[in-house]
Each structure stands twice: as structure tokens, then as C-alpha cells.
MDTraj code that builds the backbone (N, CA, C; nanometers):
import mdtraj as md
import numpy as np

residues = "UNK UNK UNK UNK UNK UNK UNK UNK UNK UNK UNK UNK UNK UNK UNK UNK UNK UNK UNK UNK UNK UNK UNK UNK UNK UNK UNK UNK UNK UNK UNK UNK UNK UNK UNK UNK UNK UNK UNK UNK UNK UNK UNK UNK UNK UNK UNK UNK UNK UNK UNK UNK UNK UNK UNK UNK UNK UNK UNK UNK UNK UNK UNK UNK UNK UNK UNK UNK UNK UNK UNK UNK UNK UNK UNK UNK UNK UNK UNK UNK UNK UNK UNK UNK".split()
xyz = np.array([
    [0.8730, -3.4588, 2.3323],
    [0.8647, -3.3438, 2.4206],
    [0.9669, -3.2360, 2.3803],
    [1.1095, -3.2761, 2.3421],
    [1.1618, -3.1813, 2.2900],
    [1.1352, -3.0900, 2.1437],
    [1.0564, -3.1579, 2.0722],
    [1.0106, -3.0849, 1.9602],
    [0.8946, -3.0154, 2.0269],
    [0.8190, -3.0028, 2.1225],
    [0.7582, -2.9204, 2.2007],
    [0.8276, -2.8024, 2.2375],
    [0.9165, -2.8679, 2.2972],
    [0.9951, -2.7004, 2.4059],
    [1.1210, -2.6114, 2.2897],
    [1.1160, -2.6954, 2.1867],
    [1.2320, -2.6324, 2.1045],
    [1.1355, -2.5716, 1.9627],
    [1.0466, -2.6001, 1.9728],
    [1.0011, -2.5798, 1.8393],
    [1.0503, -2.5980, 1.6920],
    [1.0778, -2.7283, 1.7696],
    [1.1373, -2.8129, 1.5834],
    [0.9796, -2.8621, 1.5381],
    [0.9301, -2.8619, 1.5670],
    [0.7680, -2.9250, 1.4787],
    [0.6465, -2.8317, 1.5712],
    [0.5610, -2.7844, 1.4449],
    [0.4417, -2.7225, 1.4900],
    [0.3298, -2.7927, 1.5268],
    [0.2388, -2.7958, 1.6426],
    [0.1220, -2.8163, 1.6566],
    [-0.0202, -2.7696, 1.6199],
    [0.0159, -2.6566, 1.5516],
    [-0.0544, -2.5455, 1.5319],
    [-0.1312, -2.6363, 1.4229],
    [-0.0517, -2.7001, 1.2824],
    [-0.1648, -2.7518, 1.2307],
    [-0.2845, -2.8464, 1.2502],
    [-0.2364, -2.9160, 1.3427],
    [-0.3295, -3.0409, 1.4572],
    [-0.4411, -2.9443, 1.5053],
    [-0.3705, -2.8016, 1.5200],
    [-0.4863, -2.7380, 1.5859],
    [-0.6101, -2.6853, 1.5163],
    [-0.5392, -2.6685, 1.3785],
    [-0.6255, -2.5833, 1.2740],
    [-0.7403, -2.6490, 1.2196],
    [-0.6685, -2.7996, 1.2315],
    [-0.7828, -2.8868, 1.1920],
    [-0.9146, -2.9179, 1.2523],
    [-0.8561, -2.9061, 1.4340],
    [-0.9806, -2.9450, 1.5333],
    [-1.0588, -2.7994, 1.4704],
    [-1.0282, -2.7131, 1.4955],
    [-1.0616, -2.5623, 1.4728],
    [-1.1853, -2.5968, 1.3537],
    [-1.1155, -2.6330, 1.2287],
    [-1.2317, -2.6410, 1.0960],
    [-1.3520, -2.7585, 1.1607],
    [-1.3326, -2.8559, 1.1922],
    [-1.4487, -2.9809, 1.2371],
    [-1.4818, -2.8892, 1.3179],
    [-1.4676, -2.8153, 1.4634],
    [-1.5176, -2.7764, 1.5377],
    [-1.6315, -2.6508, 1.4478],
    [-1.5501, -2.5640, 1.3293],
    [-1.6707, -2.4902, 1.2734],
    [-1.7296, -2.4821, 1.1877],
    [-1.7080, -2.6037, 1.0981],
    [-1.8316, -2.6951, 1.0221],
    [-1.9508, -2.7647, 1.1660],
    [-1.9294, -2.8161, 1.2592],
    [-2.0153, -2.8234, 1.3467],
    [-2.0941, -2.7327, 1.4373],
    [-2.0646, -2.6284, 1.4102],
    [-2.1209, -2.4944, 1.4711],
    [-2.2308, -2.4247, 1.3690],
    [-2.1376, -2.4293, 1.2649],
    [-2.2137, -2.3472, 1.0981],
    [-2.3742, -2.4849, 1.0839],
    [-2.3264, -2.6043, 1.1016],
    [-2.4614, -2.6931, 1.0779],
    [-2.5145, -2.6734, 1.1798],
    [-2.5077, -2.6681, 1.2876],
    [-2.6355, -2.6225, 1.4164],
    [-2.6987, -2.5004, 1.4159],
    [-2.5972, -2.4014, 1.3334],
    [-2.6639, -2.2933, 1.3302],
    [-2.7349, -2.2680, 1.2016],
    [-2.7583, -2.3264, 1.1238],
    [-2.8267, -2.3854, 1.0226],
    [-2.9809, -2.4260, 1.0379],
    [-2.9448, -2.5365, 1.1460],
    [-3.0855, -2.6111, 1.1828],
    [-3.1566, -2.4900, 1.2905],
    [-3.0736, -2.4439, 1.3701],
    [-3.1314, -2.3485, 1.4467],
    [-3.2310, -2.2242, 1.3366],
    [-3.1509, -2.2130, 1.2629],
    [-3.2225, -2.0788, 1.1834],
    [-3.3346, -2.1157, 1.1182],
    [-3.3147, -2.2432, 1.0285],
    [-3.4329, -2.3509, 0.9852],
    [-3.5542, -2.3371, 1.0596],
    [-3.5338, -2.3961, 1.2294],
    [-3.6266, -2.4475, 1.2735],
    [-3.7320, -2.3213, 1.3796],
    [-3.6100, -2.2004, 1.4191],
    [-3.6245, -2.1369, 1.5397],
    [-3.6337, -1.9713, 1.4538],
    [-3.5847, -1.9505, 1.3155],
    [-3.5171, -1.8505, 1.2721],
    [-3.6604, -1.7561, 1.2546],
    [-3.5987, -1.6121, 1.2406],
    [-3.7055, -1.5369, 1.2098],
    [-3.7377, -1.5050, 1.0530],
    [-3.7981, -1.4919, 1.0071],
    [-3.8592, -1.5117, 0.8427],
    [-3.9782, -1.5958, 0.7918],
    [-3.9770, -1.5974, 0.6475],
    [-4.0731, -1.6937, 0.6027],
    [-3.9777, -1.8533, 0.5712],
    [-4.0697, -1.9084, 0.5889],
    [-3.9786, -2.0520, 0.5470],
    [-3.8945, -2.0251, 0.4258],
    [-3.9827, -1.9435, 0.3345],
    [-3.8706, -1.9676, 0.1815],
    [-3.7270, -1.9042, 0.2497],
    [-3.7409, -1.7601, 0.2856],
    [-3.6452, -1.7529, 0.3414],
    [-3.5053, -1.8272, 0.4389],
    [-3.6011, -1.8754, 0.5348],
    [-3.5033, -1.9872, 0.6080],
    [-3.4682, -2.0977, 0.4756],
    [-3.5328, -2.1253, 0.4315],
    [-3.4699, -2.2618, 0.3384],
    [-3.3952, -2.1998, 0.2640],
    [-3.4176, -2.0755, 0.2038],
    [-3.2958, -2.0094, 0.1136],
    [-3.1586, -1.9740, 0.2195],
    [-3.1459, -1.9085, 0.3197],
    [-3.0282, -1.9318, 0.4205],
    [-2.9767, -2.0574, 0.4809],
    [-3.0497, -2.1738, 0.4543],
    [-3.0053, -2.2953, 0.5170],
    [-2.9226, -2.3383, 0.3773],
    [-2.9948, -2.3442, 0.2422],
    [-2.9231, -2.3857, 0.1060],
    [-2.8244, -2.3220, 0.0323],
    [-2.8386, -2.1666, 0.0969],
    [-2.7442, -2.1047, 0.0109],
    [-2.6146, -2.0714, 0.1180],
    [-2.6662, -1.9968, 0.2299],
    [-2.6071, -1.9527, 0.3797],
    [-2.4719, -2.0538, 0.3724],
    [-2.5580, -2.1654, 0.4336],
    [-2.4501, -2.3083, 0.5420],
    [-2.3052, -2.3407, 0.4354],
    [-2.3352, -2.3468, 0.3177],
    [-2.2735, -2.4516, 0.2399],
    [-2.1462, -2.2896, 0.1648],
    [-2.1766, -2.1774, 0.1955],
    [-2.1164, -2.0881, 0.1870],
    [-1.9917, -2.0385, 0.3143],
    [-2.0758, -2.0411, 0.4092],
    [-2.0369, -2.0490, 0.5322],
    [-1.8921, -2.1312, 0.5438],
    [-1.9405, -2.3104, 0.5045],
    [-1.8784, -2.3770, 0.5285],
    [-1.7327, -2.3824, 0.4044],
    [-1.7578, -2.3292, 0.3010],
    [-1.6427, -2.3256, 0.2212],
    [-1.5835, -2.2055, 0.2654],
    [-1.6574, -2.0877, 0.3067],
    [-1.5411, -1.9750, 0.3821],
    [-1.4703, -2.0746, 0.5278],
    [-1.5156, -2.1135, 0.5251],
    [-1.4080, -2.2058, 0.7502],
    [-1.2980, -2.2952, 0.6143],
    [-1.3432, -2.3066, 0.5475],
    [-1.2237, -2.4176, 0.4923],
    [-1.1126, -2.3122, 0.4252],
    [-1.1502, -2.2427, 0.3395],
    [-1.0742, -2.1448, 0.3058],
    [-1.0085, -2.0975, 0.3474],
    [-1.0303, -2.0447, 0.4692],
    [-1.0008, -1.9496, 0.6014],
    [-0.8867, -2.0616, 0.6620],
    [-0.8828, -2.2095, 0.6998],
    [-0.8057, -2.2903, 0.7526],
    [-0.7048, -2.3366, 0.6584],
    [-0.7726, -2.3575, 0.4977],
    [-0.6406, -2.3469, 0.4056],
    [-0.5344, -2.2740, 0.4498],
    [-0.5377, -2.1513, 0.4137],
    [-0.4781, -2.0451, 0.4013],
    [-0.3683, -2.0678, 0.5107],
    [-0.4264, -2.0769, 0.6481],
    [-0.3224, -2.1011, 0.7509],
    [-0.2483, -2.2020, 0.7495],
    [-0.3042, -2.3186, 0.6852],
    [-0.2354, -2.4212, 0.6403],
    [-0.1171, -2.4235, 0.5417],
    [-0.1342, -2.3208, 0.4571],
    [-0.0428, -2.3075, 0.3200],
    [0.0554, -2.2050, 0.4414],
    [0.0449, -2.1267, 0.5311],
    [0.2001, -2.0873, 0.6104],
    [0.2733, -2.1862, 0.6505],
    [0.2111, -2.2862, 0.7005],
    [0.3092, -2.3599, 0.7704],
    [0.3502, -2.4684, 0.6575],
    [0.3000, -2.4495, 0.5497],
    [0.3594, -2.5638, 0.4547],
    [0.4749, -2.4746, 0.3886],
    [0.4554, -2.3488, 0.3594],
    [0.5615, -2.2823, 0.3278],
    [0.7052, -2.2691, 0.4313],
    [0.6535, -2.2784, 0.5319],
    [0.7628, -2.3046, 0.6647],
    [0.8571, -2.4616, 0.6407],
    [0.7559, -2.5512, 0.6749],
    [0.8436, -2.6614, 0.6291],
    [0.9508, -2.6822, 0.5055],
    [0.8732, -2.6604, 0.3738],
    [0.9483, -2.6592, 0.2855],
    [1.1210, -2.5180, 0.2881],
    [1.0416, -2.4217, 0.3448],
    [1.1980, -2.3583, 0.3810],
    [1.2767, -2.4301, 0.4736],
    [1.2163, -2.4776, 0.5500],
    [1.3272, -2.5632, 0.6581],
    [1.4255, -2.6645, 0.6221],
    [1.3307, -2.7230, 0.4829],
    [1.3710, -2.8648, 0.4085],
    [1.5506, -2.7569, 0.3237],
    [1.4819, -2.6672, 0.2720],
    [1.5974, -2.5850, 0.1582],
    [1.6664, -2.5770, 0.2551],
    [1.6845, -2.5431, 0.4293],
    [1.7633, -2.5066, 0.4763],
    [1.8422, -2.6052, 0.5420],
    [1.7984, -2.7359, 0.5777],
    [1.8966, -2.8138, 0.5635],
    [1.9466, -2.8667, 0.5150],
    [1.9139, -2.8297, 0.3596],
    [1.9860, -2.9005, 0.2343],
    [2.1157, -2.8533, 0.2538],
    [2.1306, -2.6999, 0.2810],
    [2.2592, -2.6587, 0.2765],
    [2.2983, -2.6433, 0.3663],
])
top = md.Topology()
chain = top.add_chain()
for i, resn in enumerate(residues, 1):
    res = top.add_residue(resn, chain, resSeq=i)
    for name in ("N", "CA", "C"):
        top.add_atom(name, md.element.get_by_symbol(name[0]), res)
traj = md.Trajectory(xyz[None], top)
């Protein structure tokens, strides 16, 4: 609890993670939705389900990297700073 109220350790990455599962599971429903419900010709929908989703889903990872590489840069300064 005190690394809560003092902010000696972040939660934020615990969070980033629910965040990516939560929108890899959004990007695949909205996938099947467009598939099944979408407006176009099938080639179309099958070309946005094959090319779309799997694009989609490497931008949410990318996008959660990135926030990930701040707080890894945080730690490691913290580490230099109690070296000295």
C-alpha cells in the first residue's frame, strides 16, 4: 500500500497490458462484425478482415510498446539513481 500512496512502483504498466488484451479483443469483434454485418462485397470484407485486423492489431501493440519503453526508461533511471 505504501508503494501505492508514495509512488515508489507504477501500476500503470499492469494497466497497459489489460488495455492491449482489452483491444486486441475489440479489433477481433470488430472484425467478425464487419465480416459478417459489414457493408461491401465479400471480397471486400475478406480483404478488411485479412489485411484491416492483423494491422489494426500490430498498431494496439505498438501503441502499448511505446508506453511501455517510458516506464522502462523510468526504472532504469531510478536503478542509476540509487547507485549513487
Amino acid at each position: 500500500m505504501r508503494d501505492l500512496l508514495h509512488f515508489d512502483s507504477m501500476i500503470t504498466p499492469k494497466i497497459v497490458t489489460l488495455i492491449y488484451w482489452l483491444a486486441l479483443a475489440l479489433i477481433a469483434l470488430a472484425g467478425l462484425f464487419t465480416l459478417f454485418a459489414g457493408e461491401g462485397g465479400i471480397v471486400v470484407r475478406l480483404l478488411t478482415v485479412i489485411i484491416g485486423v492483423p494491422l489494426a492489431m500490430l498498431g494496439a501493440r505498438i501503441y502499448c510498446e511505446l508506453i511501455m519503453v517510458l516506464f522502462k526508461i523510468n526504472e532504469n533511471i531510478q536503478r542509476l539513481a540509487d547507485r549513487n
